[in-house]
Structure formats: C-alpha cells, structure tokens
MMTF fields as JSON, N, C-alpha, C and O atoms, coordinates in Angstrom:
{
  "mmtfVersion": "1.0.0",
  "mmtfProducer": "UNKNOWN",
  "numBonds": 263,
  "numAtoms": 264,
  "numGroups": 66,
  "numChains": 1,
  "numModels": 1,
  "chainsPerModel": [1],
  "groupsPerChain": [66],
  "chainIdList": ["A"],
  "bondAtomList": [4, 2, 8, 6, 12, 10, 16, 14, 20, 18, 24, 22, 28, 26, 32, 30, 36, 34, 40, 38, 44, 42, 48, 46, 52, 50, 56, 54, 60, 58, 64, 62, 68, 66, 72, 70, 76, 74, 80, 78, 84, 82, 88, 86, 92, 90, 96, 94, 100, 98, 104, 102, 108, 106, 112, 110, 116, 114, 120, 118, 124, 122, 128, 126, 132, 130, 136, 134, 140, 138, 144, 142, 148, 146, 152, 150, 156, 154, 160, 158, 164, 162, 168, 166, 172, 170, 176, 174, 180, 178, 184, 182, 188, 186, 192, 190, 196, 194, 200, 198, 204, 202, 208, 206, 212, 210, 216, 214, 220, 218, 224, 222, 228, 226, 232, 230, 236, 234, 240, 238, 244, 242, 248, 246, 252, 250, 256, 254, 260, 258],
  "bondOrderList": [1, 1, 1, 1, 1, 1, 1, 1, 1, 1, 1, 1, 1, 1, 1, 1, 1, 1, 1, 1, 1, 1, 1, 1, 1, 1, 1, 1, 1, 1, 1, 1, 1, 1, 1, 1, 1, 1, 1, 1, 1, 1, 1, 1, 1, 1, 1, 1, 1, 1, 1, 1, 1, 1, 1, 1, 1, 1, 1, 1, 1, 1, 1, 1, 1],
  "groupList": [{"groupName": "UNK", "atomNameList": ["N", "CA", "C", "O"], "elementList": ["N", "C", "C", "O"], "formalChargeList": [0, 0, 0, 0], "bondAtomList": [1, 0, 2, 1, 3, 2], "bondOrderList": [1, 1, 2], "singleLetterCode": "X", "chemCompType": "L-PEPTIDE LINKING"}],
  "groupTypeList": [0, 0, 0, 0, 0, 0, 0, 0, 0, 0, 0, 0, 0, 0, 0, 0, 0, 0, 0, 0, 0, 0, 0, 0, 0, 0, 0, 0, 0, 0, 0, 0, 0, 0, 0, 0, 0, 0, 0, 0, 0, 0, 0, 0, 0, 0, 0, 0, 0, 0, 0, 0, 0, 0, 0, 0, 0, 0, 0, 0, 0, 0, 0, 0, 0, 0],
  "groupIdList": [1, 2, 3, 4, 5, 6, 7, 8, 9, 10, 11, 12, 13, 14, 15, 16, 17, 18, 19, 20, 21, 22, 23, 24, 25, 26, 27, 28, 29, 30, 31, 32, 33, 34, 35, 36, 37, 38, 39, 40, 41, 42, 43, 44, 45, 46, 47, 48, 49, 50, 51, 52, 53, 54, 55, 56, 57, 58, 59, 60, 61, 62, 63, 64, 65, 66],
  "secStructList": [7, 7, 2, 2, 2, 2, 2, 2, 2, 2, 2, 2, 2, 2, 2, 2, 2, 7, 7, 7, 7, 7, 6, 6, 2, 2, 2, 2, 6, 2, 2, 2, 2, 2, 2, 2, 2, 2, 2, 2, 2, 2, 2, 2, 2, 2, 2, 2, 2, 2, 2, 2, 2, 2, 2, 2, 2, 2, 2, 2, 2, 2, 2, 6, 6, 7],
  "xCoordList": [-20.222, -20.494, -20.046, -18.875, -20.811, -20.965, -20.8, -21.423, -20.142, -19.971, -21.34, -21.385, -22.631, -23.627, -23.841, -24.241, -23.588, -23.71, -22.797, -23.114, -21.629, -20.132, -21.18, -21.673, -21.295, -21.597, -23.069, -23.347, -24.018, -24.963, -24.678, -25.185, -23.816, -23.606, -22.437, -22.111, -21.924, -20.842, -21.477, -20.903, -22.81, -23.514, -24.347, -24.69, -24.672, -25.551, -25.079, -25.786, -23.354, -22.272, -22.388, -22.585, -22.124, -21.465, -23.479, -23.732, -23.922, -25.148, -25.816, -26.114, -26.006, -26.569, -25.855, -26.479, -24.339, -23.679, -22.672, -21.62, -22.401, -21.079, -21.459, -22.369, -21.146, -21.136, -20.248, -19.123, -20.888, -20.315, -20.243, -21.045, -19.448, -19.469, -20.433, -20.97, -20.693, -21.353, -20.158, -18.936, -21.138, -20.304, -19.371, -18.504, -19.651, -18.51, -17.598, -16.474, -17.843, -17.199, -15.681, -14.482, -16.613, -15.108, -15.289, -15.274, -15.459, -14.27, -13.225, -12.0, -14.013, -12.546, -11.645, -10.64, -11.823, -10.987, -10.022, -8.794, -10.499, -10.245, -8.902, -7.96, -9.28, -8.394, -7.267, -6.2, -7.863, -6.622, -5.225, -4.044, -5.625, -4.765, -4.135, -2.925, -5.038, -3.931, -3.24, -2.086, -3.359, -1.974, -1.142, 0.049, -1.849, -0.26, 0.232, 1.457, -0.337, 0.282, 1.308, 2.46, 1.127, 2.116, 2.922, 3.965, 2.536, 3.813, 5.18, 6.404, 4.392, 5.545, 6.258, 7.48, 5.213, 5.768, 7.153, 8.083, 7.29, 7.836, 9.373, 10.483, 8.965, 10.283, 10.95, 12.147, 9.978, 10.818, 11.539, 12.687, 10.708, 11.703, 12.543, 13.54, 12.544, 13.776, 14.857, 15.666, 14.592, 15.515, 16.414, 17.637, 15.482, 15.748, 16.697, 17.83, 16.495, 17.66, 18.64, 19.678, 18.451, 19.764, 20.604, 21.827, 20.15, 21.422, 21.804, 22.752, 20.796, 21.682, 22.33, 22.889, 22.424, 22.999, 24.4, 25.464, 24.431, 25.366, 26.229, 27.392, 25.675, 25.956, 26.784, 27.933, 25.822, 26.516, 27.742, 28.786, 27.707, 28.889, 30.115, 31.114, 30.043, 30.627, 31.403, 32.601, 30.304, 30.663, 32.104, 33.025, 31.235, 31.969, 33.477, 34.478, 33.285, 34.864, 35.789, 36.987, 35.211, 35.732, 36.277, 37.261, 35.663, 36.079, 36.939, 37.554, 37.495, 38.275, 38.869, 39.677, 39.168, 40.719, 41.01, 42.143, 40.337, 41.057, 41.906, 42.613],
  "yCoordList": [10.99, 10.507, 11.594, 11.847, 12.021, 13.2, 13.009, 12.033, 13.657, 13.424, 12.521, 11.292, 13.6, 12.894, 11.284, 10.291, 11.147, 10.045, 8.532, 7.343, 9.235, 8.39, 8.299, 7.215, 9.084, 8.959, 8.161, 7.519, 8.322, 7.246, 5.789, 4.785, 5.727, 4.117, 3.497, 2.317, 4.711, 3.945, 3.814, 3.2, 4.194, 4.015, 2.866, 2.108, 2.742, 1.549, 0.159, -0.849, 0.259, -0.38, -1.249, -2.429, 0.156, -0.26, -1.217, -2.371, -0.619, -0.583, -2.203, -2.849, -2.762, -3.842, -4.809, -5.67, -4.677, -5.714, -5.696, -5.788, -5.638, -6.25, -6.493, -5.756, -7.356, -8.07, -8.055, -8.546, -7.485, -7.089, -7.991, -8.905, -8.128, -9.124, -8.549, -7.457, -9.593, -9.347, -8.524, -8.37, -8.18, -7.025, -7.857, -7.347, -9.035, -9.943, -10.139, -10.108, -10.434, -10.847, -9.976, -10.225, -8.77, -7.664, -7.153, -5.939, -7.325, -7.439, -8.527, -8.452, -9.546, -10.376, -10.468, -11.121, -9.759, -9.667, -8.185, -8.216, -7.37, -6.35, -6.118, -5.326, -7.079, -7.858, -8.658, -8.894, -9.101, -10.032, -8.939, -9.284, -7.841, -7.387, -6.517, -6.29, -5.964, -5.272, -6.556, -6.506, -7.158, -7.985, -8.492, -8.393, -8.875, -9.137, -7.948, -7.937, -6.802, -5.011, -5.079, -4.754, -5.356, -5.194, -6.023, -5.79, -7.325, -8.15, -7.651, -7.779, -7.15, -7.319, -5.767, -5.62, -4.558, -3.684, -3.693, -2.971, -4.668, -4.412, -5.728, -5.874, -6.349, -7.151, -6.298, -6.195, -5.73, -4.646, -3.419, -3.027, -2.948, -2.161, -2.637, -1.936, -4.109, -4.875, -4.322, -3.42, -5.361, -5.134, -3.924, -3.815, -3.028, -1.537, -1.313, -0.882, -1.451, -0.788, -1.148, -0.488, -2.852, -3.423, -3.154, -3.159, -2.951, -2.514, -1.311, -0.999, -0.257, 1.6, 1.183, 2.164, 0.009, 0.246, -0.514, -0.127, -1.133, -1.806, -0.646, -0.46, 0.138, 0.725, 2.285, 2.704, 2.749, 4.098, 2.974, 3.587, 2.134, 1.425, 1.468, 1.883, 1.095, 1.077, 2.277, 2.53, 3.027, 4.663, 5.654, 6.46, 4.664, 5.906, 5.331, 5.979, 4.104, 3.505, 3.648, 3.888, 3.495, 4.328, 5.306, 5.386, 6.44, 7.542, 7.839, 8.805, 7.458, 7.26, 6.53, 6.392, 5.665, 4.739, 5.833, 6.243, 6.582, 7.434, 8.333, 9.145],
  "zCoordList": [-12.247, -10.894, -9.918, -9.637, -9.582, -8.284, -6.851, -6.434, -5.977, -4.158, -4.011, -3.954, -3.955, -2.905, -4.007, -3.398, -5.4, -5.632, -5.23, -5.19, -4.992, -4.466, -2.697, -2.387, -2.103, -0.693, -0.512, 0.501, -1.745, -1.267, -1.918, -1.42, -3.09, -3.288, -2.089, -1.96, -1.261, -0.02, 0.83, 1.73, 1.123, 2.595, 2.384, 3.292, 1.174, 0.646, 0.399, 0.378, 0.15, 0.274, 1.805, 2.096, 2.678, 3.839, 4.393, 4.741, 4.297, 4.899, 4.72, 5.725, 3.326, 2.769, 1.908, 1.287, 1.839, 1.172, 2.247, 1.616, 3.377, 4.294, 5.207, 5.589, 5.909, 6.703, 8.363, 8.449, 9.464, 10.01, 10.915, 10.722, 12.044, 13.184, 13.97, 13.785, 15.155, 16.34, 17.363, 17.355, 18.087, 19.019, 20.037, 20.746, 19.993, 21.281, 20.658, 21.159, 19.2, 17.998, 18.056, 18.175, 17.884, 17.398, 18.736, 18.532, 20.05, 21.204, 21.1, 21.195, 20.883, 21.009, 20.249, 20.528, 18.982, 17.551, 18.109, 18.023, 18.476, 19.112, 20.473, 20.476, 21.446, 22.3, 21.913, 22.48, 20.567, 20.28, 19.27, 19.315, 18.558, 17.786, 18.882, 18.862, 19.958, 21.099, 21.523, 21.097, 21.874, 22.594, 21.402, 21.107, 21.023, 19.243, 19.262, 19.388, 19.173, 18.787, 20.026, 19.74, 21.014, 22.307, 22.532, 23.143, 22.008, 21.721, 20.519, 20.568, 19.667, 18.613, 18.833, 18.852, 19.006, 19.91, 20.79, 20.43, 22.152, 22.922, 22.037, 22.549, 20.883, 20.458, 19.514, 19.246, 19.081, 18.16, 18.955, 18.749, 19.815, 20.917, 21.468, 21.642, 22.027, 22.164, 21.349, 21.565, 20.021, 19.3, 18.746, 18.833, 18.144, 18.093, 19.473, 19.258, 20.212, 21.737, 21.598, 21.649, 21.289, 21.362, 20.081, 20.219, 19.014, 17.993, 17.771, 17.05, 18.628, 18.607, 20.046, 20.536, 20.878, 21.918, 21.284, 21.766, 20.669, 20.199, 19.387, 19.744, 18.298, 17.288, 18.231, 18.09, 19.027, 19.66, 20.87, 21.092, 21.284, 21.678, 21.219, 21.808, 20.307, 18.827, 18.498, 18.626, 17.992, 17.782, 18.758, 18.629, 19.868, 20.794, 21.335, 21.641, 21.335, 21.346, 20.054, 20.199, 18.767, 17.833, 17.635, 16.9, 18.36, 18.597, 19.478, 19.028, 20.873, 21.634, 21.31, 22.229, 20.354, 19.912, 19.142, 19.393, 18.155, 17.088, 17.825, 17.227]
}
C-alpha cells in the first residue's frame, strides 16, 4: 500500500462515508467549545495562581524565618 494509494482511500473516506454537519451546525458546535475552552481556561488559571501564590508565599516566609 503506497502514499497516492493511502491518500485516495482517505479522500474517498473523508469524501463518501462521513458525515458532516451543516454549516449552522458546526457554528454553533464551534461557539459552544470556545466558551467551555474559556470557562475552564480562566478556572484553571484561577486555580494555578492561587497555589504558586500560596506556594511562593510559603517559600519566601520560609526563607526569612530560616
């Protein structure tokens, strides 16, 4: 099994056995994974801040008691 044979059973693949949405379809599918992506984004940046803010807190009073 050869490139141009791999590249015409994947176009023939993509082309006549899948099933694609309508174009409003995958806007709104589209819309919806950016705002989930920016939700969980900005909780994980939450979080992330708050435990190196905690952790270099930590650190550095550590270091000034020693």
């Amino acid at each position: 099994m050869g490139l141009v044979s791999y590249v015409k059973e994947s176009y023939s693949e993509l082309t006549n056995h899948v099933s694609w949405p309508t174009w409003s379809e995958a806007q709104k599918l589209t819309v919806t994974v950016a705002v989930f992506s920016i939700i969980f984004a900005l909780i994980i940046w939450g979080g992330i801040d708050s435990v190196f803010s905690k952790v270099i807190t930590n650190y550095f009073s550590w270091i000034k008691n020693s």
